[in-house]
LOVEX-173192 format. One record per residue (C-alpha): residue in one letter; x, y, z. Coordinates in pm, 1 decimal. Layout:
LOVEX-173192
@lumse=a, c1=X, c2=Y, c3=Z
...
end
This chain:
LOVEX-173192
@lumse=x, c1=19923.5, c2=2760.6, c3=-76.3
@lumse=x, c1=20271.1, c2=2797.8, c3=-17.2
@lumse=x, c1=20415.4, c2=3087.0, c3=265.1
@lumse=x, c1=20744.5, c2=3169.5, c3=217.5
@lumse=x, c1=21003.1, c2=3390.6, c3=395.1
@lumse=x, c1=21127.8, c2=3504.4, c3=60.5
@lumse=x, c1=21118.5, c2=3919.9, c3=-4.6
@lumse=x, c1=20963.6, c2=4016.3, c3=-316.9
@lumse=x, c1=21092.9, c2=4272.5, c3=-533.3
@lumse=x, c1=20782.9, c2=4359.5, c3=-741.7
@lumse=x, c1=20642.3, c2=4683.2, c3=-728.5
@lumse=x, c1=20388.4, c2=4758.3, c3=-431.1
@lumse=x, c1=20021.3, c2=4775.2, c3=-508.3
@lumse=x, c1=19960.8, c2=4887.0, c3=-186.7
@lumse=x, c1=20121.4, c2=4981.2, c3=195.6
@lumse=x, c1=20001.0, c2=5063.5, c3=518.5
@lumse=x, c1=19869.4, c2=4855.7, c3=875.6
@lumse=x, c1=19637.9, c2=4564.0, c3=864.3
@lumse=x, c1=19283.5, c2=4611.3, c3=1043.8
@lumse=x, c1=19165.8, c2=4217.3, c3=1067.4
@lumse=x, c1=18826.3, c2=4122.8, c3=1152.3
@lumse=x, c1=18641.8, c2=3786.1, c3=1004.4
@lumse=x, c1=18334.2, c2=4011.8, c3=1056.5
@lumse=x, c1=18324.3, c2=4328.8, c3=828.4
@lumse=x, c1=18077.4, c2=4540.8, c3=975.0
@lumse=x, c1=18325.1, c2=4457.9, c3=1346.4
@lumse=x, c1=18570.1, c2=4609.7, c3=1139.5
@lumse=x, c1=18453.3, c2=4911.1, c3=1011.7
@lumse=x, c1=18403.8, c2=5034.3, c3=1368.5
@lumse=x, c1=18771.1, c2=4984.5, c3=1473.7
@lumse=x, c1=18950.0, c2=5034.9, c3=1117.3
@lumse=x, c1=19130.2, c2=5387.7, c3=1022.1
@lumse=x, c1=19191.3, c2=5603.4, c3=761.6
@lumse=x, c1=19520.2, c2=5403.8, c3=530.7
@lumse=x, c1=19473.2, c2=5121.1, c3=664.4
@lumse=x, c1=19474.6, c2=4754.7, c3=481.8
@lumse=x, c1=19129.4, c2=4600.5, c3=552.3
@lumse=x, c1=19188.1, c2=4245.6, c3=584.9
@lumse=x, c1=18853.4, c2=4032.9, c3=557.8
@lumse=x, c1=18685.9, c2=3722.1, c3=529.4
@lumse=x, c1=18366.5, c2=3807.5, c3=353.4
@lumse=x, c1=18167.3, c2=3605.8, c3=73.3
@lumse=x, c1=17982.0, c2=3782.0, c3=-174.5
@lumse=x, c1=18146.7, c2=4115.5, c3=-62.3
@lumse=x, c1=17805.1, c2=4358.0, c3=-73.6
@lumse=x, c1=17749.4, c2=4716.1, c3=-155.6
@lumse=x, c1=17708.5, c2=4804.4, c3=232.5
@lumse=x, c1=18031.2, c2=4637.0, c3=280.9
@lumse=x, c1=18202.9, c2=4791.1, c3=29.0
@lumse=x, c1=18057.1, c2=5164.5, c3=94.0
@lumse=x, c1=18173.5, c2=5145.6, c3=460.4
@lumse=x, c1=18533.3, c2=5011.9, c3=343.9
@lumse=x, c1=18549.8, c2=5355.4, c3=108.2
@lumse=x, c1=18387.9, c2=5585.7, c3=333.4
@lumse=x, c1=18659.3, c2=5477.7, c3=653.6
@lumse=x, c1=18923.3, c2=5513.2, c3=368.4
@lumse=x, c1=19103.5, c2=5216.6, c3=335.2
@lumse=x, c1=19391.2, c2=5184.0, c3=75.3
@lumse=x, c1=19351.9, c2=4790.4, c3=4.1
@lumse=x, c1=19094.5, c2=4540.0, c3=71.2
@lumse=x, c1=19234.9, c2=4189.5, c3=126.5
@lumse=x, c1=18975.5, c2=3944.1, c3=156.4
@lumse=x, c1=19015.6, c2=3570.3, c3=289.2
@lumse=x, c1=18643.1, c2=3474.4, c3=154.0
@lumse=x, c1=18504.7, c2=3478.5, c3=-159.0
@lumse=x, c1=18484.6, c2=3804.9, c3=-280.4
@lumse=x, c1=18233.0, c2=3675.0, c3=-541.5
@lumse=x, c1=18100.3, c2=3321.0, c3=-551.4
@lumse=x, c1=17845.6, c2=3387.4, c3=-826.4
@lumse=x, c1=17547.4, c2=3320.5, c3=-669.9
@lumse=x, c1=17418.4, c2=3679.3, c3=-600.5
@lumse=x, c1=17533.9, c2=3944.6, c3=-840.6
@lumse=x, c1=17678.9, c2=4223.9, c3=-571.7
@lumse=x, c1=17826.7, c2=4557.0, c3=-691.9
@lumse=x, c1=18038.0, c2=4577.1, c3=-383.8
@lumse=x, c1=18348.2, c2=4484.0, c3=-573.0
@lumse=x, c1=18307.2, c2=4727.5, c3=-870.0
@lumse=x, c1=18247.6, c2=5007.7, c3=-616.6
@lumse=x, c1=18575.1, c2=4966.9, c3=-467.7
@lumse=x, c1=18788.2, c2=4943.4, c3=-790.8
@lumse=x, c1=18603.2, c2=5226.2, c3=-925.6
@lumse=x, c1=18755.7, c2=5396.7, c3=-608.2
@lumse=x, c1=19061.6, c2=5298.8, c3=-749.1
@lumse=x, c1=19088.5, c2=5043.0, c3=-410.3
@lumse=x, c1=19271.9, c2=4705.3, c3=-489.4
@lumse=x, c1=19080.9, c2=4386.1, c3=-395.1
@lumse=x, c1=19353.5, c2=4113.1, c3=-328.0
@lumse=x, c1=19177.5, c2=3720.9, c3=-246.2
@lumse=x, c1=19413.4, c2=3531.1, c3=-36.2
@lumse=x, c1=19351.3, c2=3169.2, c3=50.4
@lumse=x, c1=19107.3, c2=3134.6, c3=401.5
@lumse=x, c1=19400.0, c2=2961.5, c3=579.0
@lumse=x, c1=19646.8, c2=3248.5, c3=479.0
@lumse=x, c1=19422.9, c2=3456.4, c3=713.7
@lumse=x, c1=19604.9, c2=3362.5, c3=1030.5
@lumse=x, c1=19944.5, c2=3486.7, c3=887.3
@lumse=x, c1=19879.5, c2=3840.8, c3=881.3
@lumse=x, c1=19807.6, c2=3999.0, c3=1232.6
@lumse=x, c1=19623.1, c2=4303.6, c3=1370.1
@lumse=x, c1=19832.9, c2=4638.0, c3=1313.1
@lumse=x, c1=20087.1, c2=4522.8, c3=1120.5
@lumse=x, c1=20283.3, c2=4662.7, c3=833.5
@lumse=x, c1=20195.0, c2=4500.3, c3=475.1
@lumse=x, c1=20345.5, c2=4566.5, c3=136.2
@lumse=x, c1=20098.9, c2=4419.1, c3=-105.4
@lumse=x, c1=20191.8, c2=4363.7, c3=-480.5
@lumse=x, c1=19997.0, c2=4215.3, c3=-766.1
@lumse=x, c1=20111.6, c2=3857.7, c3=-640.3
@lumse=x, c1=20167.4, c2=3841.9, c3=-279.5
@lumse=x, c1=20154.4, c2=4051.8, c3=22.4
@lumse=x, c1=20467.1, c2=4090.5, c3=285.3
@lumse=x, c1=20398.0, c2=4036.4, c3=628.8
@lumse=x, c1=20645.9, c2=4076.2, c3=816.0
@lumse=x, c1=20931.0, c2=3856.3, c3=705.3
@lumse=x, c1=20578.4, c2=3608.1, c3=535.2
@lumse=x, c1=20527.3, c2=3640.2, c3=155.4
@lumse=x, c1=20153.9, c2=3518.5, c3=155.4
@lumse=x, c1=20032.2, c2=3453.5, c3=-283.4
@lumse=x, c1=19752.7, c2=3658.8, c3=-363.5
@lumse=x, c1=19584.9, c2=3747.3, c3=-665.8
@lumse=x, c1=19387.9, c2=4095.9, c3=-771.2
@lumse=x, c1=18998.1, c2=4091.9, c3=-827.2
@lumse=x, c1=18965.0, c2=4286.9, c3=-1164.8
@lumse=x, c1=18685.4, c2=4402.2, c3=-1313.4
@lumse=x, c1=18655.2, c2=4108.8, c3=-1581.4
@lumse=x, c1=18627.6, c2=3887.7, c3=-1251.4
@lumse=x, c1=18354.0, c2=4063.9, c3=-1158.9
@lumse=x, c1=18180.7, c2=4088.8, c3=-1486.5
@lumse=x, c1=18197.4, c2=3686.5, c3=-1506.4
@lumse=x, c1=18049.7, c2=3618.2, c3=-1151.6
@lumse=x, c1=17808.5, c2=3891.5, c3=-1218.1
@lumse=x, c1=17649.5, c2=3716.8, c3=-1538.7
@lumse=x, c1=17718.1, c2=3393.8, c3=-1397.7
@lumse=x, c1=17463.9, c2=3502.5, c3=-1082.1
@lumse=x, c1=17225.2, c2=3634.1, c3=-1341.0
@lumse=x, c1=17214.8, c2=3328.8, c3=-1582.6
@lumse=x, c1=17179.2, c2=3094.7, c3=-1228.8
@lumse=x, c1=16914.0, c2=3291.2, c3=-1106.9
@lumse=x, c1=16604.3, c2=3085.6, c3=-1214.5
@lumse=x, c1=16792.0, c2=2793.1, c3=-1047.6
@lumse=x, c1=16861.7, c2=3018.6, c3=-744.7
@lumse=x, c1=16470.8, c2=3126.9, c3=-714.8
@lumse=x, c1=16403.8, c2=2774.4, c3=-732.1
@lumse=x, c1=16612.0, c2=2719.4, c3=-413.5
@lumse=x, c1=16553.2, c2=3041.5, c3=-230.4
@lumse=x, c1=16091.7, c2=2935.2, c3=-229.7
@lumse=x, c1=16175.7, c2=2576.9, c3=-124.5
@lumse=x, c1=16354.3, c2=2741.4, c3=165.0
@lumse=x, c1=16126.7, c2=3023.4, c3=260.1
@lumse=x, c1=15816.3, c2=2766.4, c3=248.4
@lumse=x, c1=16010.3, c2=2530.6, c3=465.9
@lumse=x, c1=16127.8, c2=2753.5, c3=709.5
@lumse=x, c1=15719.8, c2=2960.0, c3=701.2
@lumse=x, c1=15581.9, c2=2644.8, c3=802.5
@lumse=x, c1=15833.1, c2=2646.5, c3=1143.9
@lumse=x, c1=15802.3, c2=3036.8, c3=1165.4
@lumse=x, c1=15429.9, c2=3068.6, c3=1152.8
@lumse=x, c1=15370.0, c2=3160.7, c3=1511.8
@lumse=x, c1=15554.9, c2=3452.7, c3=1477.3
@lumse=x, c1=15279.6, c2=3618.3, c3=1305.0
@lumse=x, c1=14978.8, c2=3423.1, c3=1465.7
@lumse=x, c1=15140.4, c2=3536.5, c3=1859.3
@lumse=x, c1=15144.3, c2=3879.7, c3=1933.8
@lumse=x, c1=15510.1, c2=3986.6, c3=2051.3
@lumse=x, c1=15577.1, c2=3924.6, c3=2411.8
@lumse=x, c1=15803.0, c2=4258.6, c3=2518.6
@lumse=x, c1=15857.9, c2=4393.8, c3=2815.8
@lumse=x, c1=15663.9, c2=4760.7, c3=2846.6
@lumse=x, c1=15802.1, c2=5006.7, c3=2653.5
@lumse=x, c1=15871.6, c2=5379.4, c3=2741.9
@lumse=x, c1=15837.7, c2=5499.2, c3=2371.3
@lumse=x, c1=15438.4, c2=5564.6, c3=2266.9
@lumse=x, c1=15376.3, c2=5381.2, c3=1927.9
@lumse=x, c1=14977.7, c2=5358.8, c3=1976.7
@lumse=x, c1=14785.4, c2=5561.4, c3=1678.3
@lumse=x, c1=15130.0, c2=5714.2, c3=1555.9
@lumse=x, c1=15356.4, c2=5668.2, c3=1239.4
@lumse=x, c1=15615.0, c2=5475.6, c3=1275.1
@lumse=x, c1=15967.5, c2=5520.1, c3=1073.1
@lumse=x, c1=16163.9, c2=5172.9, c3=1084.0
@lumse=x, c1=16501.7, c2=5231.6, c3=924.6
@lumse=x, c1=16767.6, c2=4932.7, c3=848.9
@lumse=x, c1=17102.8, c2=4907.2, c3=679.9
@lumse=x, c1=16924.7, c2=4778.2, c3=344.9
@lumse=x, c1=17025.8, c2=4935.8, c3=5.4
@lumse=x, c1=17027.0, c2=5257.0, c3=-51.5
@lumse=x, c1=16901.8, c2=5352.0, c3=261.9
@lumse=x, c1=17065.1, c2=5685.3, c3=357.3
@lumse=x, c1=16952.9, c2=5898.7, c3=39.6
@lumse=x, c1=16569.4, c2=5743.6, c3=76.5
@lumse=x, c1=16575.7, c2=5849.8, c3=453.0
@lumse=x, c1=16728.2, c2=6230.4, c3=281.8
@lumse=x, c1=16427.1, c2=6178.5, c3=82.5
@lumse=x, c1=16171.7, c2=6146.9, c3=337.0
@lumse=x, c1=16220.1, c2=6558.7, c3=491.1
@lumse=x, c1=15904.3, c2=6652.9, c3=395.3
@lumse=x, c1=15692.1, c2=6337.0, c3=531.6
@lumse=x, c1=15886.7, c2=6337.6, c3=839.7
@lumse=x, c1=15795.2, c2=6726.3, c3=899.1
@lumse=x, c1=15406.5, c2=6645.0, c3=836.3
@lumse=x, c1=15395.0, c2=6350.2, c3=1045.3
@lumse=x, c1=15694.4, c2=6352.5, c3=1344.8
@lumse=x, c1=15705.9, c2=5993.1, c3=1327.0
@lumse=x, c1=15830.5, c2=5760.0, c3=1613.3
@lumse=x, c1=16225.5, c2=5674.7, c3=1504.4
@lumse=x, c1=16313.5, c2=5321.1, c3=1506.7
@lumse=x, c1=16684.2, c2=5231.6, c3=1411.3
@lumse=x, c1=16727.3, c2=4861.6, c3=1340.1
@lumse=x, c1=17107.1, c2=4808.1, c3=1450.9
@lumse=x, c1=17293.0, c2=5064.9, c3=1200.2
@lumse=x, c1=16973.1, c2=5196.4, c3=1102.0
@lumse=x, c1=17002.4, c2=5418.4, c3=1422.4
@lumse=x, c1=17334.7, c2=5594.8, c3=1258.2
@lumse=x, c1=17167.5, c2=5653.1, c3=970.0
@lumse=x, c1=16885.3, c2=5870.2, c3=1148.7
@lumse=x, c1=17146.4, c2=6040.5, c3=1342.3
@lumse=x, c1=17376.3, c2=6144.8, c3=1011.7
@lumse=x, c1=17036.0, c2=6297.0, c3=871.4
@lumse=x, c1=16998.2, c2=6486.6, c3=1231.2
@lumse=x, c1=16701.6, c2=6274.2, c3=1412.8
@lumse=x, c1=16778.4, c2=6100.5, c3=1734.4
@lumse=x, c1=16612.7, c2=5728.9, c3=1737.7
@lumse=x, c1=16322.3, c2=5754.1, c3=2010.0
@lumse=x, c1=16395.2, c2=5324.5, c3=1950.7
@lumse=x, c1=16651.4, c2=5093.5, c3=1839.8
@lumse=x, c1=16603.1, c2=4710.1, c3=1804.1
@lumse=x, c1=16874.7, c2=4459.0, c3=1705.7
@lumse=x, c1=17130.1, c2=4278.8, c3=1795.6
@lumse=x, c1=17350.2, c2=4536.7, c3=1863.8
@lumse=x, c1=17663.6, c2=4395.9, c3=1628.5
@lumse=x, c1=17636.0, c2=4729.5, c3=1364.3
@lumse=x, c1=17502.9, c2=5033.2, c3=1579.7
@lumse=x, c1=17793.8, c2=5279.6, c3=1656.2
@lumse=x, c1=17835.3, c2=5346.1, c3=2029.0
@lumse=x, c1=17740.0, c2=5712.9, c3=1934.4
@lumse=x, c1=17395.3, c2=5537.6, c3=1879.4
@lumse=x, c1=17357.8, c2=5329.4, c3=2179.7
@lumse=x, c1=17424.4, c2=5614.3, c3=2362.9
@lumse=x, c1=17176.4, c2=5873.0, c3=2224.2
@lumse=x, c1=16944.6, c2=5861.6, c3=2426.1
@lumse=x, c1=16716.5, c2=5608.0, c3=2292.6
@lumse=x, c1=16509.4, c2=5311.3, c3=2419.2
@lumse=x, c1=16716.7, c2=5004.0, c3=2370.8
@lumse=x, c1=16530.7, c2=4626.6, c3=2282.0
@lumse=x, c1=16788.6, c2=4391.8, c3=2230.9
@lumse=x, c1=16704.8, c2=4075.2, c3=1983.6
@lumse=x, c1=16771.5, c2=3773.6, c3=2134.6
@lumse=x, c1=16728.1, c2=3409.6, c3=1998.8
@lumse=x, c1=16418.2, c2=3184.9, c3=2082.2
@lumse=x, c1=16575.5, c2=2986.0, c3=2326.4
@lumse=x, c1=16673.7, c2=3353.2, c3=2524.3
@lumse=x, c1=17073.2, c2=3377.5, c3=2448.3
@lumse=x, c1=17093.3, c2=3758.2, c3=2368.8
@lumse=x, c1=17489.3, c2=3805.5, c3=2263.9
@lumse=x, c1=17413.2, c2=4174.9, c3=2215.0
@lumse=x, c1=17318.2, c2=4216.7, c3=2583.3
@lumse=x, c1=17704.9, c2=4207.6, c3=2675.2
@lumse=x, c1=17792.8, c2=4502.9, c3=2453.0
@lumse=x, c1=17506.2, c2=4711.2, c3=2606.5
@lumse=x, c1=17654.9, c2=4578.0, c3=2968.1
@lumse=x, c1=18004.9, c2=4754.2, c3=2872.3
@lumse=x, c1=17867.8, c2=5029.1, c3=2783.1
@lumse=x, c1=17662.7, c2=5101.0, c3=3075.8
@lumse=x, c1=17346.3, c2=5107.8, c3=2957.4
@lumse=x, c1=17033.4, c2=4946.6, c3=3017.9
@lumse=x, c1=16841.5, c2=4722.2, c3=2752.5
@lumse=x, c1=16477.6, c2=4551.2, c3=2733.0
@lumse=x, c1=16533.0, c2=4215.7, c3=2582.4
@lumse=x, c1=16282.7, c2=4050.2, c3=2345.0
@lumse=x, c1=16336.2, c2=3677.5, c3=2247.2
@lumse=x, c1=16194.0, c2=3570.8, c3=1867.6
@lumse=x, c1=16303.1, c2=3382.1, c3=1565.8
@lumse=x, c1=16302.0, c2=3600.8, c3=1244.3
@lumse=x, c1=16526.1, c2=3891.8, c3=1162.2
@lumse=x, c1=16551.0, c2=4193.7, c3=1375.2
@lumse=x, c1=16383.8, c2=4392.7, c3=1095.8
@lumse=x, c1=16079.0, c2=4201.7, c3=1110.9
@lumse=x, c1=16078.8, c2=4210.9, c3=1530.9
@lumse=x, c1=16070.0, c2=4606.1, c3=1456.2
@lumse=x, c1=15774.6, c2=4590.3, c3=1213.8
@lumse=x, c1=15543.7, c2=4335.6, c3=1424.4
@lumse=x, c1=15651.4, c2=4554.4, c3=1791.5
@lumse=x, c1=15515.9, c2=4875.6, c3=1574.4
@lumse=x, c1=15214.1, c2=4679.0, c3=1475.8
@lumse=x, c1=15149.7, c2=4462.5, c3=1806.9
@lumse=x, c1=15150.8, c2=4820.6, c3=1949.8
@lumse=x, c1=14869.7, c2=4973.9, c3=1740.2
@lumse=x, c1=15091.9, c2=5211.3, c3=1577.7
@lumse=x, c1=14828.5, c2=5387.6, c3=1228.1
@lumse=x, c1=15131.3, c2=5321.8, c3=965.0
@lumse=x, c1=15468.2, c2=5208.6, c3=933.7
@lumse=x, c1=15709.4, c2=5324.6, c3=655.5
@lumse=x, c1=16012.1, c2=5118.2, c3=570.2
@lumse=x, c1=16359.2, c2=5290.4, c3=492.2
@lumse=x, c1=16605.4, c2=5002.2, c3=374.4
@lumse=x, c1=16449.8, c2=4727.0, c3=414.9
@lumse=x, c1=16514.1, c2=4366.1, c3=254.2
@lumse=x, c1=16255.6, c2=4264.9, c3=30.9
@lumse=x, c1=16355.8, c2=4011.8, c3=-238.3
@lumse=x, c1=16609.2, c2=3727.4, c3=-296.0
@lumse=x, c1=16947.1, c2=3878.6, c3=-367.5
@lumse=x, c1=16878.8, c2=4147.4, c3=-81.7
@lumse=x, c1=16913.9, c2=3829.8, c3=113.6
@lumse=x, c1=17179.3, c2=3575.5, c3=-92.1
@lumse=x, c1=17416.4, c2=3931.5, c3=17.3
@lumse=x, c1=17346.5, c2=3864.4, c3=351.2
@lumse=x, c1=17427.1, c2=3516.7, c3=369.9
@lumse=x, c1=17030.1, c2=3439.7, c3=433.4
@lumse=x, c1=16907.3, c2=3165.2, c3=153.9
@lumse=x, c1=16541.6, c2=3207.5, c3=279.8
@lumse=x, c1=16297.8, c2=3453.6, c3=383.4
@lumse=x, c1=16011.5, c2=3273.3, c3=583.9
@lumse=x, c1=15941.3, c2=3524.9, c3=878.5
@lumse=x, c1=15976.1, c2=3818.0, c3=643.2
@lumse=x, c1=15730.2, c2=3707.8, c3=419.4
@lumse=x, c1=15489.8, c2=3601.5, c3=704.4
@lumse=x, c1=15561.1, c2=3886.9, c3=880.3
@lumse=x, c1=15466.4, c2=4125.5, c3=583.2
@lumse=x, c1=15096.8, c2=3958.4, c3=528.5
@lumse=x, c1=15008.2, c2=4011.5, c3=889.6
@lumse=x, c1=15115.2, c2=4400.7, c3=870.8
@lumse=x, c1=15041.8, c2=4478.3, c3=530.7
@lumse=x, c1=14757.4, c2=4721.7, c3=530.2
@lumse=x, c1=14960.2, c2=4934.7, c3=772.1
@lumse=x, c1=15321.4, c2=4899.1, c3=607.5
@lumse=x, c1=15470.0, c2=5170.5, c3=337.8
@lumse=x, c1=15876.8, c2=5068.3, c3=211.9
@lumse=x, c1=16026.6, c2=5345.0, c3=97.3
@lumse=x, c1=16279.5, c2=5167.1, c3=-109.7
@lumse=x, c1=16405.5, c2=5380.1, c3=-384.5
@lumse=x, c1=16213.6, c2=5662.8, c3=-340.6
@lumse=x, c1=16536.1, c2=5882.1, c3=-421.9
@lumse=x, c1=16583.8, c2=5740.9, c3=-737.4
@lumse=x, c1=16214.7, c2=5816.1, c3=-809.1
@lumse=x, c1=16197.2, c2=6169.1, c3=-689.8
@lumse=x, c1=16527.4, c2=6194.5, c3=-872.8
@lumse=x, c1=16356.0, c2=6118.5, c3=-1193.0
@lumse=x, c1=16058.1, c2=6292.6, c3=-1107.0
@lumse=x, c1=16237.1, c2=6610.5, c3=-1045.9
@lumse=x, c1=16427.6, c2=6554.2, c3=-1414.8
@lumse=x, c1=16075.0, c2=6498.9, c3=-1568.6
@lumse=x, c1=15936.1, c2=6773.5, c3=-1420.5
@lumse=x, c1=16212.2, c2=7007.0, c3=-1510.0
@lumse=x, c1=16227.1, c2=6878.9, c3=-1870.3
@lumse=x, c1=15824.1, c2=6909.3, c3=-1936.2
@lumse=x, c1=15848.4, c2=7272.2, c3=-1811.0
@lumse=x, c1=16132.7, c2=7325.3, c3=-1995.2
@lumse=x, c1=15934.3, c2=7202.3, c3=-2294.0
@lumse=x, c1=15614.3, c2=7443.4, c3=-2222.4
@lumse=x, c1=15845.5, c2=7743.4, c3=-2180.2
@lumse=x, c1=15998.4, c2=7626.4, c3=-2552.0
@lumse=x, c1=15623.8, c2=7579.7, c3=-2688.5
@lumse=x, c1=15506.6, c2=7844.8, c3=-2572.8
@lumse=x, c1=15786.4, c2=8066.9, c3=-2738.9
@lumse=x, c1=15706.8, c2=7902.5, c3=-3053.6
@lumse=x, c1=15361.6, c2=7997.7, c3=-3027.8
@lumse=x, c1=15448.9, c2=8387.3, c3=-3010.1
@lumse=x, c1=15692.8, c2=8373.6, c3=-3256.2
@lumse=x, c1=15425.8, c2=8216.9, c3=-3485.6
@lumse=x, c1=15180.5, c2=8434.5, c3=-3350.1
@lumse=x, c1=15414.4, c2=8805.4, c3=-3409.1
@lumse=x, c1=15463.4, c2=8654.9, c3=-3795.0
@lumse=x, c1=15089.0, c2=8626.3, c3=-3877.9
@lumse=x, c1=15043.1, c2=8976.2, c3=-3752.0
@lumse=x, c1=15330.6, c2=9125.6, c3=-3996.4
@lumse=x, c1=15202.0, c2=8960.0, c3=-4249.1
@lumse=x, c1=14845.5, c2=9071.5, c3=-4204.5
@lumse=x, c1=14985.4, c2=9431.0, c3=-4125.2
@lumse=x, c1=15160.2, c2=9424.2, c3=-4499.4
end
């Protein structure tokens, strides 16, 4: 890849500041409305992609791979059906465009400054090839994604057979429900979906990282959140709620510093596995009656888009808890559907039983002639 200090006279795609971050979710917390969003993200996922439109960005230029084909994300057909550009620039270009400054980005290059860096425009046929490419791989993929969760089950086993040491907690979970909510799919219109359950059972709120904003946009304040602190908003941290901070086995807990700035105090609870499945076993290890799920990961690609290629302690973790756990994934869609079924078989009755009259009123003129 060749930069040059040549000015391009092609007509601009796109202008406005660079926001640069390696690590999207970092980014979305800092980035502003018109801004570029520069990134270095592989397999960019539908998370990703919804943050990037809801901060309203005007471009996405992406250092990674925006698709590699081995896990067919929508991210990238959300944001051109925004109508926002995705440019891929080479990973070394990254280091020629800084932090808050200007870019003019065409179909073939981006200016930085006095830099012309190549680029070239994720279209929707790119997409459509990775997309089937994922899909036609995905036996292969499967294959892969076992060996890995059986291999890594057979290191992760004690996190099931040991109960969770954590330090006491202020939050009762003992004989109550328990609502764990994570940044997984769809999982702001399933929590919209769950008024009515949360109103018959007041359930103890746990946010898993960003799973804390989520409760807070649908106006509950976590009583918990557990993670490693990298994707809750400070708004979050700050709410009020009890704060466990996931560390790694050996103890190193980078999310402690952030909590440290902030000036808050955190319980810290050390644990291989993903901080989604230290929320489920704490909930369970603390004789909570039933847990209920809201965006939670639960089968291969939910994991390829997270750059996991195994899911040991979530499968482990899932047969000790099972009689107790409820996911709630997709129940939106189904309540949507069940709502349109609902309203068409009723509409149907009302139109059957207006046939029946009519029938009905012609018999009697006929037997009244």
């Amino acid at each position: 890849m060749a930069i040059t200090n040549s000015k391009t006279t092609a007509v601009p795609i796109a202008k406005g500041t660079a926001r640069k971050h390696r690590v999207t979710k970092e980014l979305l917390r800092i980035i502003r409305p018109g801004c570029i969003a520069v990134i270095d993200h592989d397999d960019l996922d539908d998370l990703a992609a919804e943050g990037l439109i809801a901060a309203g960005v005007t471009c996405v230029v992406n250092a990674g791979q925006t698709m590699t084909g081995t896990a067919p994300v929508t991210g990238p057909l959300l944001l051109l059906e925004r109508g926002v550009p995705v440019m891929e620039i080479e990973g070394s270009a990254l280091s020629f465009i800084n932090d808050d400054e200007e870019l003019t980005v065409t179909a073939e290059s981006i200016t930085a400054g006095k830099r012309t860096i190549p680029c070239a425009a994720f279209t929707r046929e790119r997409w459509l090839y990775f997309y089937k490419q994922a899909h036609h791989g995905h036996h292969e993929r499967l294959r892969e994604f076992i060996d890995n969760t059986l291999a890594y089950a057979d290191k992760e086993k004690d996190l099931v057979l040991k109960p969770l040491y954590c330090p006491e907690l202020r939050v009762r979970l003992e004989g109550r429900h328990v609502l764990v909510v994570t940044r997984g799919r769809d999982y702001k219109q399933d929590l919209a979906a769950l008024n009515g359950y949360i109103e018959a059972y007041a359930p103890v709120f746990v946010g898993v990282d960003g799973g804390a904003d989520a409760l807070l946009e649908q106006g509950y304040r976590p009583d918990l959140i557990i993670g490693d602190m990298d994707s809750a908003s400070d708004r979050a941290l700050r709410c009020g709620a009890e704060l466990v901070v996931h560390a790694y086995p050996d103890g190193e807990a980078p999310g402690l510093g952030r909590i440290r700035k902030l000036g808050l105090e955190a319980a810290v609870l050390s644990s291989c596995g993903t901080s989604e499945d230290i929320a489920l076993l704490l909930a369970y290890d603390h004789q909570c009656e039933k847990i209920v799920t809201v965006g939670g990961h639960s089968h291969m690609f939910d994991f390829l888009e997270k750059g996991r290629k195994g899911m040991g302690s979530t499968v482990l973790v899932r047969m000790k808890i099972g009689s107790k756990l409820t996911d709630a994934k997709g129940i939106a869609l189904l309540n949507c559907g069940l709502d349109k079924r609902l309203r068409k078989q009723a509409l149907w009755k009302k139109a059957s039983w207006k046939q029946a009259a009519r029938s009905l009123l012609r018999k009697l003129r006929i037997s009244k002639t």
